[in-house]
N, C-alpha and C positions, 0 to 999 in steps of 0.2 A: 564486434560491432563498433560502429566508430562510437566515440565518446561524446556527441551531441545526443545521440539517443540515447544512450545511457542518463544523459541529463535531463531526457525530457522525459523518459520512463521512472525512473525518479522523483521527479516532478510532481507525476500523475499519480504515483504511489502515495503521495505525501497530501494532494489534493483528495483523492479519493477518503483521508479520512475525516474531510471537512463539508466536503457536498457530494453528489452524484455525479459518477462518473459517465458520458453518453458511452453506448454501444461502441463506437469507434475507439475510443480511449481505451475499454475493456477490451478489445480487440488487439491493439495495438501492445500493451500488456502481457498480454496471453501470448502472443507469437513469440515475444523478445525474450521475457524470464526462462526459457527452456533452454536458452542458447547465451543466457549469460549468467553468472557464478554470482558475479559482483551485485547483481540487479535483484538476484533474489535472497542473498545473503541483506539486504537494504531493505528487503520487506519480510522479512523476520526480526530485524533488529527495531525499524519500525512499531511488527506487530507485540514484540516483548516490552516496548516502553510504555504503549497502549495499554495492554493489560496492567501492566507497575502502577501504572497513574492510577487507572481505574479502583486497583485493590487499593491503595493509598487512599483513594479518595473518595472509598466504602460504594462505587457505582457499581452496581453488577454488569457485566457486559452485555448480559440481556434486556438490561433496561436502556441501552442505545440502540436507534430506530438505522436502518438506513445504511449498517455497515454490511460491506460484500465483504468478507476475510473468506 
């Protein structure tokens, strides 16, 4: 994949843990991460500091509304 998508799937992984991502951006997510290493090694490393933060900072992660993981 060229490396603009990669930036912008990135991007979108990093937005989606702040608001709602539309259908198109979930779409566009979903096709890319199966065909790239690096995009979805970025949303594991993402989803590992998430949770860190969270245990650190006694939130359960059930008590956040609104995440797609």
């Amino acid at each position: 994949m060229p490396m603009g998508k990669c930036k912008n799937i990135t991007r979108l992984l990093s937005d989606a843990l702040d608001r709602s991502l539309s259908t198109g951006e979930w779409v566009a997510i979903r096709l890319h991460l199966p065909t790239c290493s690096g995009c979805r090694n970025y949303r594991k490393q993402i989803r590992l500091l998430r949770e860190a933060a969270h245990t650190m900072s006694g939130i359960s992660m059930s008590d956040t509304a609104g995440s797609d993981d």
